[in-house]
N, C-alpha and C positions, 0 to 999 in steps of 0.2 A: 686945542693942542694936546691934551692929554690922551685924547684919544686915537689920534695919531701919533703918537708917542707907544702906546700899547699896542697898534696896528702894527707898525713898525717891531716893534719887541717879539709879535707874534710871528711878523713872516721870517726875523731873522732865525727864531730857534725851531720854526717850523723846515726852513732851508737849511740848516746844519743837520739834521735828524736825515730829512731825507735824502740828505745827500750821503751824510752815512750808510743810509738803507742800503742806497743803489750803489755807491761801493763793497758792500762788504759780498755782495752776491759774486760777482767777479775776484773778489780778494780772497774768496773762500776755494774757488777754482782754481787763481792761480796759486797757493797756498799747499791744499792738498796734493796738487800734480807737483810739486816742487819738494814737498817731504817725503811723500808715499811714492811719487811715479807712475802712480795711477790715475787715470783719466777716469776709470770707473767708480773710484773711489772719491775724487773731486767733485765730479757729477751729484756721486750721493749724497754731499755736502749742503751741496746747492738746491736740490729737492729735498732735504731732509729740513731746512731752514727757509721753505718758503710754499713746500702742500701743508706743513700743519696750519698755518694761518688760516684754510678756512675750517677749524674749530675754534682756532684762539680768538677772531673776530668777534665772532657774537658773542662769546660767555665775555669779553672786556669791555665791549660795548655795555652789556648789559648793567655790569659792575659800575661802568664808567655815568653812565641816569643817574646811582643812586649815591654815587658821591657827592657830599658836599661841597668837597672842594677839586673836584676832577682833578684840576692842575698838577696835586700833588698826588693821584692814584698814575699820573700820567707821566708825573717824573718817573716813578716808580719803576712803569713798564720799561724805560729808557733804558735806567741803568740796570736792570736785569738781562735787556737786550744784552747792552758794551759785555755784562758779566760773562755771557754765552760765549759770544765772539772771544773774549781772553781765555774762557776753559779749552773752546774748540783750539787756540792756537797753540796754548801751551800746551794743550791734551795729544795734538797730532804727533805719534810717534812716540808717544810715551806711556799713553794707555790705553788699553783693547780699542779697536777701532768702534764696536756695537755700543762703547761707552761714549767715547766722541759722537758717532752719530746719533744717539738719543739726546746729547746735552745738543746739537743742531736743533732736534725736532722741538724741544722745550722753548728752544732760542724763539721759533718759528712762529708757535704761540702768540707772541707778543709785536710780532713784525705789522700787524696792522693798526697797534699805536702809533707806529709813524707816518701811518698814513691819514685813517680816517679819524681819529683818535683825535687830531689836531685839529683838523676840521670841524668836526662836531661843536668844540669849542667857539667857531666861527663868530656866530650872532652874538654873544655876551663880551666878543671882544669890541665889534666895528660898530654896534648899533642898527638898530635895524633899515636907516637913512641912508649907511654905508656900504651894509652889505653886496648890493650888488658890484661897486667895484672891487672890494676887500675879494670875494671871493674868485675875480678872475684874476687878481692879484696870487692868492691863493693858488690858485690852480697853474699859476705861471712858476712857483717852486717846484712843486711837481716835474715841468717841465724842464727847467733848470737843472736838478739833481739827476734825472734820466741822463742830461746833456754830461753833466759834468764829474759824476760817479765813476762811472766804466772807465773813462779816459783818464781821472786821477788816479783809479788801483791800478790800470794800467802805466802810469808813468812813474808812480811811487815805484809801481815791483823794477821799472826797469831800471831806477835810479839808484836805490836802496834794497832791493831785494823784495820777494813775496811773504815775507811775515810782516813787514812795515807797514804794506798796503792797509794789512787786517788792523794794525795799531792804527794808522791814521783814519780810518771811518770808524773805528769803535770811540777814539778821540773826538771826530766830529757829534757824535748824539751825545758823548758827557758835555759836549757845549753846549747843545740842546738844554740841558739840565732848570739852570738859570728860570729861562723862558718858558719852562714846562710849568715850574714849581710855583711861578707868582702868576698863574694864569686868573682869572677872577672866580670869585667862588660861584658858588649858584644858589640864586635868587627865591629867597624863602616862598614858593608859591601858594605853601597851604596855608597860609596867612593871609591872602587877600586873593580870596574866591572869588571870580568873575562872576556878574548878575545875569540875573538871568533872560536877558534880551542878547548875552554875548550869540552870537550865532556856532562859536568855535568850543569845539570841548578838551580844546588842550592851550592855552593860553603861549604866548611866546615869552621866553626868558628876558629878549631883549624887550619888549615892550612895554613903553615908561608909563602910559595913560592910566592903565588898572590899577600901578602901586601909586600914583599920585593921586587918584581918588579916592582911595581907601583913606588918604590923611587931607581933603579937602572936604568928603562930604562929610551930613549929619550922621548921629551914632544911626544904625537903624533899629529899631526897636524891636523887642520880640515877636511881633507879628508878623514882621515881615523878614523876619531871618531865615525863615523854611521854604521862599522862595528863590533864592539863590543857589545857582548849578552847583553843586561843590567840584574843586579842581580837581584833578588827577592827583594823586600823593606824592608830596616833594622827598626829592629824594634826600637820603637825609642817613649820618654813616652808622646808624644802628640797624639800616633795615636790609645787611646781606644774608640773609639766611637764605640757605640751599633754594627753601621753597619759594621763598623771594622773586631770589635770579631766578629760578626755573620757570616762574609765572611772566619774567620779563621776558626772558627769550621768545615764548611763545606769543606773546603780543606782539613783541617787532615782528618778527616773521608775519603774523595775521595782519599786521600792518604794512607791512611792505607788498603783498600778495592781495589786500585789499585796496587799500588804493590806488586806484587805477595808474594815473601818472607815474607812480614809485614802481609798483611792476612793469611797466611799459619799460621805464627807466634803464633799473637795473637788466630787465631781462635782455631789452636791444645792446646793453653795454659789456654781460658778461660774454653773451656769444660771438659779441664784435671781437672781445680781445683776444678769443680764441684764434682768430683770424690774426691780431696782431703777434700773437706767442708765435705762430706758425711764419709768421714775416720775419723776426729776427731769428729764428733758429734758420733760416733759408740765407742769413746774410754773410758767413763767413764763405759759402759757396757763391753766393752770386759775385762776392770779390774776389773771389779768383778767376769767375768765368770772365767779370768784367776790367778787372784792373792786373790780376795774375796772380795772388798772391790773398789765401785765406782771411790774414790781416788786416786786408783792406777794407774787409765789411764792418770797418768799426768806421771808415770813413762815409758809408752808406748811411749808418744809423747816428750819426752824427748830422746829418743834413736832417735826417727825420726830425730828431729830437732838436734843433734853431729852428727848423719851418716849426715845430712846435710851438715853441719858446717865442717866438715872432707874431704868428697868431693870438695868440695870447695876452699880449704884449699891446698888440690893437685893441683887444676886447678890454683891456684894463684902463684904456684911453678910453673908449665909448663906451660903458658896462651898458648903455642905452639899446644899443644896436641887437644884444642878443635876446631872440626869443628860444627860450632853452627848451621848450619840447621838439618844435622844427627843429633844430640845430644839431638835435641827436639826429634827427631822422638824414639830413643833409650830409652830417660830418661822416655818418656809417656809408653813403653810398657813397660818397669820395673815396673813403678810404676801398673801397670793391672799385673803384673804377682805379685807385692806384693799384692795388693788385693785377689787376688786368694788365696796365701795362708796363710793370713791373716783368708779368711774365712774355715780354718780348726778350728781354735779356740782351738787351743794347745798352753802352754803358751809359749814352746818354740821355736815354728812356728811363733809366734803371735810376740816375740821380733827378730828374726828373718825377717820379711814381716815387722818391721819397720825399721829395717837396709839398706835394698833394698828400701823402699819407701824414705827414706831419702837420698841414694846415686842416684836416680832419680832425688828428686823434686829440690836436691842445683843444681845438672849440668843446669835441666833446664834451671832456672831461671838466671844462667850466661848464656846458650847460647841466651836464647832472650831477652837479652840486649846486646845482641853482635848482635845478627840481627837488633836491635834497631839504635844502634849505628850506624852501616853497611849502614842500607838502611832508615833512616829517613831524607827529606831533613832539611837543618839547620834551616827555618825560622818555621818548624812545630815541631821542634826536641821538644821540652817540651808538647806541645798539647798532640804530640803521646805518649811519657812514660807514661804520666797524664791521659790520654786516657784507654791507656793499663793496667793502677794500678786499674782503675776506672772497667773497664768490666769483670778481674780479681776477684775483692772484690766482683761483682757482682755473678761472680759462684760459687764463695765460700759460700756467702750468701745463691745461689737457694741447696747449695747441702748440707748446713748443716740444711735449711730448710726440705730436703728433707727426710737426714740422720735420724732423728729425730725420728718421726713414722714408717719409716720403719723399725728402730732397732728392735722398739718396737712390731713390727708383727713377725719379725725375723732376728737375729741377721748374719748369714750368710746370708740370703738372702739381707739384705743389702749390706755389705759387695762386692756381687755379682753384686749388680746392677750398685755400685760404679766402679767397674771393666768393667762393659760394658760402661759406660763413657768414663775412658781411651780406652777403642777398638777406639770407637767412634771418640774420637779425633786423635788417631791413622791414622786412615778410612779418616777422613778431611786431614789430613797433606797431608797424599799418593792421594788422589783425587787432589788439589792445586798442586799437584807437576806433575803430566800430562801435557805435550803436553806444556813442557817449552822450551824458545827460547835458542839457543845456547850462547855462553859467547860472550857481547857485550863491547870492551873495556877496560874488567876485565884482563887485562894482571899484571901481579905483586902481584893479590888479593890473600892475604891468607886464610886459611878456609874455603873455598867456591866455588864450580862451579857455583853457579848462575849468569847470565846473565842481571838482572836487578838492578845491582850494582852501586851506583853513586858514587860522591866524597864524602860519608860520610865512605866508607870505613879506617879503622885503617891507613892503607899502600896502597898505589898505586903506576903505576910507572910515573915519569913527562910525 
Protein backbone atom coordinates (compact mmCIF):
# COMPACT_ATOMS: atom_id res chain seq x y z
CA UNK A 1 0.00 0.00 0.00
CA UNK A 2 2.56 2.41 0.69
CA UNK A 3 3.92 2.17 -2.40
CA UNK A 4 1.06 2.72 -4.28
CA UNK A 5 0.29 5.51 -2.25
CA UNK A 6 3.69 7.21 -3.37
CA UNK A 7 3.05 5.93 -7.01
CA UNK A 8 0.05 7.78 -6.84
CA UNK A 9 1.59 11.07 -5.04
CA UNK A 10 4.02 10.87 -8.00
CA UNK A 11 1.76 10.78 -10.95
CA UNK A 12 -0.46 13.33 -9.21
CA UNK A 13 2.38 16.19 -8.89
CA UNK A 14 3.95 14.93 -12.01
CA UNK A 15 0.32 15.82 -13.81
CA UNK A 16 -0.07 19.21 -12.33
CA UNK A 17 3.68 20.30 -13.55
CA UNK A 18 3.08 19.13 -16.68
CA UNK A 19 0.21 20.36 -17.23
CA UNK A 20 1.37 23.74 -16.19
CA UNK A 21 4.12 23.15 -18.78
CA UNK A 22 1.80 22.77 -21.65
CA UNK A 23 -0.40 25.64 -20.59
CA UNK A 24 1.87 28.18 -20.13
CA UNK A 25 3.34 27.90 -23.86
CA UNK A 26 -0.05 28.89 -25.27
CA UNK A 27 -0.77 31.28 -22.12
CA UNK A 28 2.37 33.11 -22.98
CA UNK A 29 1.00 33.58 -26.76
CA UNK A 30 -2.06 34.55 -25.85
CA UNK A 31 -0.68 36.95 -23.11
CA UNK A 32 1.81 38.80 -25.18
CA UNK A 33 -0.57 39.33 -28.36
CA UNK A 34 -3.08 40.56 -25.93
CA UNK A 35 -0.64 43.36 -24.00
CA UNK A 36 1.86 44.14 -26.80
CA UNK A 37 -0.37 43.31 -30.17
CA UNK A 38 2.23 41.63 -31.36
CA UNK A 39 2.28 38.33 -32.75
CA UNK A 40 6.01 38.63 -33.34
CA UNK A 41 6.49 39.52 -29.95
CA UNK A 42 4.27 36.54 -28.42
CA UNK A 43 6.08 34.19 -30.71
CA UNK A 44 9.32 35.34 -29.08
CA UNK A 45 7.94 34.43 -26.02
CA UNK A 46 7.15 31.20 -26.75
CA UNK A 47 10.78 30.35 -28.36
CA UNK A 48 12.43 32.30 -25.80
CA UNK A 49 11.03 29.85 -22.98
CA UNK A 50 11.37 26.62 -24.73
CA UNK A 51 15.04 26.70 -27.27
CA UNK A 52 16.85 27.47 -24.05
CA UNK A 53 15.83 23.92 -22.57
CA UNK A 54 18.29 22.28 -24.65
CA UNK A 55 21.07 23.86 -22.54
CA UNK A 56 19.17 23.78 -19.32
CA UNK A 57 18.54 20.03 -19.76
CA UNK A 58 21.75 18.54 -19.18
CA UNK A 59 23.60 21.06 -16.86
CA UNK A 60 20.01 19.93 -14.31
CA UNK A 61 20.15 16.62 -15.10
CA UNK A 62 23.65 16.53 -14.23
CA UNK A 63 23.07 18.50 -10.89
CA UNK A 64 19.94 16.38 -10.50
CA UNK A 65 22.69 12.53 -10.11
CA UNK A 66 24.44 14.30 -7.66
CA UNK A 67 21.73 15.22 -5.23
CA UNK A 68 21.02 13.74 -2.40
CA UNK A 69 17.85 14.44 -2.24
CA UNK A 70 16.62 15.35 -6.00
CA UNK A 71 13.23 15.81 -4.73
CA UNK A 72 14.10 18.93 -3.25
CA UNK A 73 16.60 20.28 -6.10
CA UNK A 74 13.47 19.40 -8.12
CA UNK A 75 11.10 21.59 -6.10
CA UNK A 76 13.37 24.04 -6.54
CA UNK A 77 13.49 24.13 -10.42
CA UNK A 78 9.35 24.32 -10.00
CA UNK A 79 9.15 27.22 -8.41
CA UNK A 80 11.76 29.28 -10.11
CA UNK A 81 9.83 28.07 -13.28
CA UNK A 82 6.09 29.66 -11.63
CA UNK A 83 8.86 32.63 -10.51
CA UNK A 84 9.64 33.25 -14.43
CA UNK A 85 6.11 32.83 -15.64
CA UNK A 86 4.95 35.86 -12.74
CA UNK A 87 8.07 38.13 -13.89
CA UNK A 88 7.17 37.56 -17.57
CA UNK A 89 3.44 38.52 -16.70
CA UNK A 90 3.90 41.24 -14.56
CA UNK A 91 6.98 42.37 -16.63
CA UNK A 92 4.98 42.58 -20.07
CA UNK A 93 4.45 46.11 -20.60
CA UNK A 94 6.11 47.41 -17.97
CA UNK A 95 9.68 46.65 -18.68
CA UNK A 96 12.02 46.88 -21.75
CA UNK A 97 10.78 43.94 -23.60
CA UNK A 98 14.81 42.38 -24.17
CA UNK A 99 14.44 42.32 -20.24
CA UNK A 100 11.10 40.22 -20.47
CA UNK A 101 12.54 38.13 -23.08
CA UNK A 102 15.73 37.17 -21.28
CA UNK A 103 13.75 36.43 -17.91
CA UNK A 104 11.69 33.72 -20.83
CA UNK A 105 15.10 32.39 -21.80
CA UNK A 106 16.19 31.77 -17.99
CA UNK A 107 12.50 30.48 -17.35
CA UNK A 108 13.39 27.98 -20.22
CA UNK A 109 16.44 26.63 -18.53
CA UNK A 110 14.45 24.72 -16.18
CA UNK A 111 11.42 23.68 -18.49
CA UNK A 112 12.85 20.24 -18.70
CA UNK A 113 12.42 19.57 -14.97
CA UNK A 114 8.88 19.06 -15.73
CA UNK A 115 9.54 16.72 -17.84
CA UNK A 116 12.29 14.47 -17.66
CA UNK A 117 13.36 15.53 -14.31
CA UNK A 118 10.17 13.58 -12.92
CA UNK A 119 10.80 10.76 -14.62
CA UNK A 120 14.27 10.23 -13.70
CA UNK A 121 12.96 9.86 -10.25
CA UNK A 122 10.88 6.83 -11.77
CA UNK A 123 12.67 3.68 -10.31
CA UNK A 124 13.04 4.91 -6.54
CA UNK A 125 9.45 5.67 -6.50
CA UNK A 126 7.63 2.21 -8.11
CA UNK A 127 10.37 -0.35 -7.42
CA UNK A 128 11.80 -2.08 -9.75
CA UNK A 129 8.61 -5.09 -9.89
CA UNK A 130 6.55 -1.96 -10.74
CA UNK A 131 8.25 -0.08 -13.06
CA UNK A 132 7.18 -1.24 -16.09
CA UNK A 133 3.54 -0.35 -15.40
CA UNK A 134 4.36 3.09 -13.34
CA UNK A 135 6.14 4.16 -16.32
CA UNK A 136 3.40 3.89 -18.96
CA UNK A 137 1.42 5.27 -16.37
CA UNK A 138 4.02 7.86 -16.44
CA UNK A 139 3.90 8.48 -19.88
CA UNK A 140 0.09 8.58 -19.94
CA UNK A 141 0.58 12.30 -17.87
CA UNK A 142 2.48 13.49 -20.53
CA UNK A 143 -0.24 12.74 -22.66
CA UNK A 144 -2.96 13.95 -20.57
CA UNK A 145 -1.26 17.59 -20.10
CA UNK A 146 -0.56 17.88 -24.03
CA UNK A 147 -4.58 17.06 -24.07
CA UNK A 148 -5.41 19.27 -21.48
CA UNK A 149 -2.98 22.30 -21.40
CA UNK A 150 -3.79 24.29 -24.58
CA UNK A 151 -7.55 23.90 -24.29
CA UNK A 152 -7.50 25.16 -20.39
CA UNK A 153 -5.22 28.39 -21.42
CA UNK A 154 -7.42 28.60 -23.95
CA UNK A 155 -10.75 28.59 -22.11
CA UNK A 156 -9.32 30.38 -18.87
CA UNK A 157 -8.33 33.42 -21.52
CA UNK A 158 -11.67 33.12 -22.83
CA UNK A 159 -13.38 33.10 -19.60
CA UNK A 160 -11.25 35.40 -17.60
CA UNK A 161 -8.91 37.06 -19.76
CA UNK A 162 -5.24 36.19 -21.07
CA UNK A 163 -3.19 36.98 -17.93
CA UNK A 164 -5.48 34.36 -15.85
CA UNK A 165 -4.44 31.73 -18.09
CA UNK A 166 -0.52 32.45 -17.23
CA UNK A 167 -1.75 32.66 -13.29
CA UNK A 168 -3.57 29.38 -13.65
CA UNK A 169 -0.59 27.13 -15.00
CA UNK A 170 2.14 28.90 -13.05
CA UNK A 171 -0.67 27.87 -10.01
CA UNK A 172 -0.78 24.29 -11.40
CA UNK A 173 3.51 23.54 -10.83
CA UNK A 174 3.16 25.37 -7.19
CA UNK A 175 0.83 22.33 -6.78
CA UNK A 176 3.39 20.42 -8.05
CA UNK A 177 5.49 21.70 -5.14
CA UNK A 178 4.27 19.19 -2.36
CA UNK A 179 4.98 16.05 -4.49
CA UNK A 180 8.32 17.37 -5.79
CA UNK A 181 9.69 18.04 -2.25
CA UNK A 182 8.99 14.67 -0.44
CA UNK A 183 10.22 12.71 -3.47
CA UNK A 184 12.57 9.74 -1.87
CA UNK A 185 16.05 10.51 -1.24
CA UNK A 186 18.84 8.59 -2.94
CA UNK A 187 20.03 5.53 -1.97
CA UNK A 188 23.52 5.78 -0.15
CA UNK A 189 25.40 3.48 -3.01
CA UNK A 190 28.95 3.95 -1.91
CA UNK A 191 28.31 2.15 0.98
CA UNK A 192 27.47 -1.13 -0.38
CA UNK A 193 29.73 -1.84 -3.37
CA UNK A 194 28.57 -4.55 -5.55
CA UNK A 195 30.87 -7.86 -5.69
CA UNK A 196 32.54 -8.61 -8.00
CA UNK A 197 30.68 -11.44 -9.99
CA UNK A 198 27.93 -8.33 -10.26
CA UNK A 199 28.18 -8.34 -14.28
CA UNK A 200 26.71 -4.52 -14.23
CA UNK A 201 28.93 -1.49 -13.31
CA UNK A 202 26.43 0.78 -12.26
CA UNK A 203 24.06 -0.76 -9.85
CA UNK A 204 20.21 0.29 -9.79
CA UNK A 205 18.84 2.72 -7.00
CA UNK A 206 15.82 0.65 -7.00
CA UNK A 207 17.43 -2.58 -6.34
CA UNK A 208 16.82 -4.29 -2.78
CA UNK A 209 19.17 -7.47 -3.08
CA UNK A 210 22.71 -5.56 -2.93
CA UNK A 211 21.70 -3.49 0.32
CA UNK A 212 20.07 -6.59 2.03
CA UNK A 213 23.23 -8.45 1.62
CA UNK A 214 25.41 -6.04 2.83
CA UNK A 215 23.49 -6.55 6.28
CA UNK A 216 22.81 -10.55 5.95
CA UNK A 217 26.25 -11.73 4.93
CA UNK A 218 29.70 -12.18 6.97
CA UNK A 219 31.98 -9.11 7.67
CA UNK A 220 34.44 -9.77 4.75
CA UNK A 221 37.80 -9.73 5.77
CA UNK A 222 40.74 -7.95 4.47
CA UNK A 223 41.59 -10.23 1.99
CA UNK A 224 39.15 -10.14 0.33
CA UNK A 225 37.98 -6.48 0.28
CA UNK A 226 40.35 -5.66 -2.86
CA UNK A 227 38.20 -7.96 -4.80
CA UNK A 228 35.07 -5.99 -4.97
CA UNK A 229 34.12 -3.79 -8.20
CA UNK A 230 33.85 -0.32 -6.39
CA UNK A 231 30.41 1.49 -7.38
CA UNK A 232 30.33 4.50 -9.36
CA UNK A 233 30.31 7.74 -6.55
CA UNK A 234 26.99 8.29 -4.95
CA UNK A 235 26.06 11.30 -5.52
CA UNK A 236 26.17 13.14 -2.54
CA UNK A 237 25.37 17.40 -1.97
CA UNK A 238 28.94 18.38 -1.39
CA UNK A 239 30.11 17.26 -4.81
CA UNK A 240 28.78 20.30 -7.14
CA UNK A 241 31.93 21.74 -8.14
CA UNK A 242 32.09 23.24 -11.54
CA UNK A 243 34.57 20.48 -12.39
CA UNK A 244 32.26 17.96 -11.12
CA UNK A 245 29.14 18.82 -13.20
CA UNK A 246 31.41 19.29 -16.11
CA UNK A 247 32.85 15.72 -15.80
CA UNK A 248 29.08 14.48 -15.58
CA UNK A 249 27.92 16.06 -18.54
CA UNK A 250 30.50 14.56 -20.50
CA UNK A 251 29.81 11.02 -19.29
CA UNK A 252 26.04 11.14 -19.99
CA UNK A 253 26.59 12.34 -23.45
CA UNK A 254 29.46 9.26 -23.90
CA UNK A 255 26.78 7.43 -22.32
CA UNK A 256 24.04 8.11 -24.35
CA UNK A 257 26.14 8.20 -27.73
CA UNK A 258 27.67 4.74 -26.37
CA UNK A 259 25.14 2.64 -25.77
CA UNK A 260 23.63 1.51 -28.44
CA UNK A 261 19.95 1.14 -27.41
CA UNK A 262 20.06 5.07 -25.78
CA UNK A 263 21.49 6.36 -29.15
CA UNK A 264 19.15 4.43 -31.26
CA UNK A 265 16.54 5.70 -28.83
CA UNK A 266 17.07 9.21 -28.56
CA UNK A 267 18.20 9.67 -32.08
CA UNK A 268 15.03 7.88 -33.86
CA UNK A 269 12.94 10.04 -31.27
CA UNK A 270 14.53 13.56 -31.62
CA UNK A 271 14.23 13.47 -35.56
CA UNK A 272 10.61 11.97 -35.21
CA UNK A 273 9.54 15.04 -33.36
CA UNK A 274 10.88 17.20 -35.77
CA UNK A 275 8.24 15.73 -37.98
CA UNK A 276 5.65 16.09 -35.06
CA UNK A 277 6.73 20.26 -34.52
CA UNK A 278 6.10 20.51 -38.27
CA UNK A 279 2.39 18.61 -37.83
CA UNK A 280 1.18 20.96 -35.33
CA UNK A 281 2.48 24.20 -36.79
CA UNK A 282 0.59 22.71 -40.06
CA UNK A 283 -2.75 22.46 -37.78
CA UNK A 284 -4.31 25.85 -37.57
CA UNK A 285 -4.18 25.67 -41.52
CA UNK A 286 -5.48 22.35 -42.08
CA UNK A 287 -8.62 23.57 -39.94
CA UNK A 288 -9.44 25.94 -41.85
CA UNK A 289 -8.79 24.12 -45.19
CA UNK A 290 -10.87 21.32 -43.29
CA UNK A 291 -13.48 22.81 -40.99
CA UNK A 292 -13.11 26.67 -42.20
CA UNK A 293 -11.97 28.42 -39.59
CA UNK A 294 -7.94 28.58 -38.16
CA UNK A 295 -9.45 27.58 -34.67
CA UNK A 296 -10.34 24.49 -35.62
CA UNK A 297 -6.86 22.88 -35.48
CA UNK A 298 -7.22 22.77 -31.88
CA UNK A 299 -9.87 20.25 -32.55
CA UNK A 300 -7.39 18.20 -34.71
CA UNK A 301 -4.79 18.18 -32.19
CA UNK A 302 -7.04 17.25 -29.68
CA UNK A 303 -8.07 13.78 -31.34
CA UNK A 304 -4.24 13.46 -31.57
CA UNK A 305 -3.38 14.08 -28.16
CA UNK A 306 -7.10 11.15 -26.62
CA UNK A 307 -5.78 8.75 -29.50
CA UNK A 308 -2.62 9.48 -27.46
CA UNK A 309 -3.99 9.45 -23.99
CA UNK A 310 -5.93 5.96 -25.03
CA UNK A 311 -3.00 4.17 -26.19
CA UNK A 312 -1.47 4.66 -23.35
CA UNK A 313 -4.00 4.00 -21.33
CA UNK A 314 -4.01 0.22 -22.93
CA UNK A 315 -0.20 -0.11 -22.35
CA UNK A 316 -0.73 0.84 -18.59
CA UNK A 317 -3.46 -2.16 -18.50
CA UNK A 318 -0.82 -4.69 -20.22
CA UNK A 319 2.68 -2.91 -19.44
CA UNK A 320 3.39 -6.83 -20.60
CA UNK A 321 2.61 -6.32 -24.31
CA UNK A 322 5.25 -3.64 -24.85
CA UNK A 323 8.52 -4.42 -26.35
CA UNK A 324 10.11 -0.87 -26.36
CA UNK A 325 12.87 -1.05 -29.04
CA UNK A 326 10.25 -2.34 -31.74
CA UNK A 327 7.67 -0.05 -30.57
CA UNK A 328 9.93 2.89 -31.34
CA UNK A 329 10.52 1.57 -34.56
CA UNK A 330 6.59 0.84 -35.33
CA UNK A 331 5.19 3.92 -33.57
CA UNK A 332 7.71 6.32 -35.97
CA UNK A 333 6.34 4.56 -39.17
CA UNK A 334 2.81 5.04 -38.10
CA UNK A 335 3.32 8.28 -37.32
CA UNK A 336 4.93 8.81 -41.60
CA UNK A 337 2.04 6.77 -42.70
CA UNK A 338 -0.29 9.47 -40.70
CA UNK A 339 1.44 12.16 -42.22
CA UNK A 340 0.98 10.77 -45.54
CA UNK A 341 -2.45 10.70 -45.24
CA UNK A 342 -2.86 13.67 -43.41
CA UNK A 343 -1.55 15.21 -46.58
CA UNK A 344 -4.73 14.19 -48.61
CA UNK A 345 -6.38 17.09 -46.72
CA UNK A 346 -9.82 15.55 -46.55
CA UNK A 347 -11.53 16.41 -43.48
CA UNK A 348 -12.15 13.02 -42.78
CA UNK A 349 -8.76 11.49 -43.67
CA UNK A 350 -7.37 14.57 -41.73
CA UNK A 351 -9.24 13.20 -38.29
CA UNK A 352 -8.49 10.19 -39.31
CA UNK A 353 -4.17 10.54 -39.83
CA UNK A 354 -4.70 12.11 -36.22
CA UNK A 355 -5.93 9.09 -34.69
CA UNK A 356 -2.92 6.98 -35.98
CA UNK A 357 -0.49 9.99 -35.23
CA UNK A 358 -1.64 9.77 -31.84
CA UNK A 359 -1.77 5.94 -31.38
CA UNK A 360 2.05 6.34 -32.57
CA UNK A 361 3.38 9.31 -30.72
CA UNK A 362 1.78 7.85 -26.83
CA UNK A 363 3.51 4.18 -27.46
CA UNK A 364 6.46 6.09 -28.34
CA UNK A 365 7.09 8.00 -25.85
CA UNK A 366 6.31 4.97 -23.06
CA UNK A 367 8.61 2.71 -25.01
CA UNK A 368 11.59 5.27 -24.64
CA UNK A 369 11.38 5.54 -21.19
CA UNK A 370 11.31 2.21 -21.08
CA UNK A 371 14.69 2.01 -22.84
CA UNK A 372 15.52 4.87 -20.69
CA UNK A 373 14.79 3.12 -17.61
CA UNK A 374 16.44 -0.08 -19.19
CA UNK A 375 19.68 1.03 -20.30
CA UNK A 376 20.49 4.35 -18.32
CA UNK A 377 23.24 3.69 -15.74
CA UNK A 378 21.90 5.00 -12.07
CA UNK A 379 24.50 7.61 -11.41
CA UNK A 380 23.57 9.41 -15.05
CA UNK A 381 19.85 8.25 -14.82
CA UNK A 382 18.44 12.02 -14.55
CA UNK A 383 21.33 13.73 -16.75
CA UNK A 384 19.95 11.23 -19.57
CA UNK A 385 15.89 11.95 -19.27
CA UNK A 386 17.03 15.72 -18.90
CA UNK A 387 19.16 15.29 -21.65
CA UNK A 388 16.65 13.50 -23.88
CA UNK A 389 13.53 16.19 -22.86
CA UNK A 390 16.12 18.67 -23.78
CA UNK A 391 17.01 17.46 -27.61
CA UNK A 392 13.34 16.41 -27.90
CA UNK A 393 12.11 20.19 -27.19
CA UNK A 394 14.92 20.79 -29.57
CA UNK A 395 13.27 19.09 -32.63
CA UNK A 396 10.11 20.19 -32.05
CA UNK A 397 11.24 23.61 -31.85
CA UNK A 398 13.53 23.09 -35.56
CA UNK A 399 10.29 21.48 -36.94
CA UNK A 400 7.63 23.85 -36.01
CA UNK A 401 10.19 26.41 -37.07
CA UNK A 402 10.28 24.82 -40.02
CA UNK A 403 6.43 23.88 -40.39
CA UNK A 404 5.63 27.32 -40.51
CA UNK A 405 6.73 28.62 -44.00
CA UNK A 406 6.41 25.74 -45.56
CA UNK A 407 2.67 25.45 -44.93
CA UNK A 408 2.54 28.56 -46.20
CA UNK A 409 4.37 27.67 -49.72
CA UNK A 410 2.13 24.44 -49.39
CA UNK A 411 0.24 22.91 -47.33
CA UNK A 412 0.62 19.20 -48.50
CA UNK A 413 3.76 19.64 -49.24
CA UNK A 414 4.57 20.34 -45.87
CA UNK A 415 2.76 17.77 -44.61
CA UNK A 416 5.20 15.54 -46.78
CA UNK A 417 8.35 16.78 -45.80
CA UNK A 418 7.23 16.02 -42.18
CA UNK A 419 6.79 12.47 -43.33
CA UNK A 420 10.16 12.28 -44.77
CA UNK A 421 11.38 13.05 -41.28
CA UNK A 422 9.82 10.08 -39.81
CA UNK A 423 11.40 7.80 -42.85
CA UNK A 424 14.42 9.43 -41.69
CA UNK A 425 14.25 8.53 -38.19
CA UNK A 426 13.02 5.41 -39.28
CA UNK A 427 16.27 4.91 -41.51
CA UNK A 428 18.41 5.94 -38.18
CA UNK A 429 16.78 3.33 -35.81
CA UNK A 430 17.35 0.46 -38.69
CA UNK A 431 20.96 1.76 -39.34
CA UNK A 432 21.90 1.72 -35.22
CA UNK A 433 20.46 -1.65 -35.16
CA UNK A 434 23.22 -3.29 -37.68
CA UNK A 435 25.78 -5.51 -36.67
CA UNK A 436 24.46 -5.71 -32.99
CA UNK A 437 26.20 -8.00 -30.48
CA UNK A 438 24.36 -11.09 -29.34
CA UNK A 439 22.63 -11.08 -25.68
CA UNK A 440 25.22 -10.52 -23.00
CA UNK A 441 23.95 -11.62 -19.57
CA UNK A 442 20.36 -10.56 -20.47
CA UNK A 443 19.07 -13.97 -19.20
CA UNK A 444 15.47 -13.18 -17.57
CA UNK A 445 15.15 -9.58 -19.43
CA UNK A 446 11.72 -8.86 -20.67
CA UNK A 447 11.04 -6.85 -23.79
CA UNK A 448 14.04 -6.95 -25.40
CA UNK A 449 16.78 -8.81 -27.28
CA UNK A 450 19.40 -6.44 -26.89
CA UNK A 451 22.64 -7.33 -25.60
CA UNK A 452 23.78 -4.13 -24.07
CA UNK A 453 21.41 -4.43 -21.09
CA UNK A 454 22.85 -3.49 -17.57
CA UNK A 455 21.31 -3.69 -14.28
CA UNK A 456 19.00 -0.81 -14.84
CA UNK A 457 16.82 -3.39 -16.39
CA UNK A 458 12.79 -3.53 -14.69
CA UNK A 459 13.55 -7.52 -13.87
CA UNK A 460 16.72 -9.59 -14.10
CA UNK A 461 17.51 -12.77 -12.94
CA UNK A 462 19.98 -12.88 -9.59
Amino acid sequence: MPKRYRVGRYLTGATAARTGDEMSGPALLLVGLSVTGSASTASALLSGITLSAAVGGPVFGALLDRAARPGRLLAAALAAYSLALLVILLGLGRLPLPAVLATALCGGLLGPALAGGWTSQLPGVSGPEHLPRATALDALTYNFAALAGPALAGAVAMTAGAPASVVVSLALIVLALPAAWTLPQRAPTSSTPPPATSPSPAPSPTSSHTSTSSHTSTPASPTTAPTTTPAPPAPTTTAFSPAAVLADLRSGFAAIGRVRPLARATLTSVISYVGVGMLVACTPLLGEHALGTTDSGTFLLAALSAASLAANALLARRPGVLRPDATILASTLALAGALLLAATLTPLTLFAAMVVAGAGAGPQLTALFAVRHREAPAPLRGQIFTTGASLKITGYAIGAGLGGPLATWSLPGALLVAAGFEALAALGFMALSRGRRGPQGGRGVPHTSEGTCNSQLPRTSP
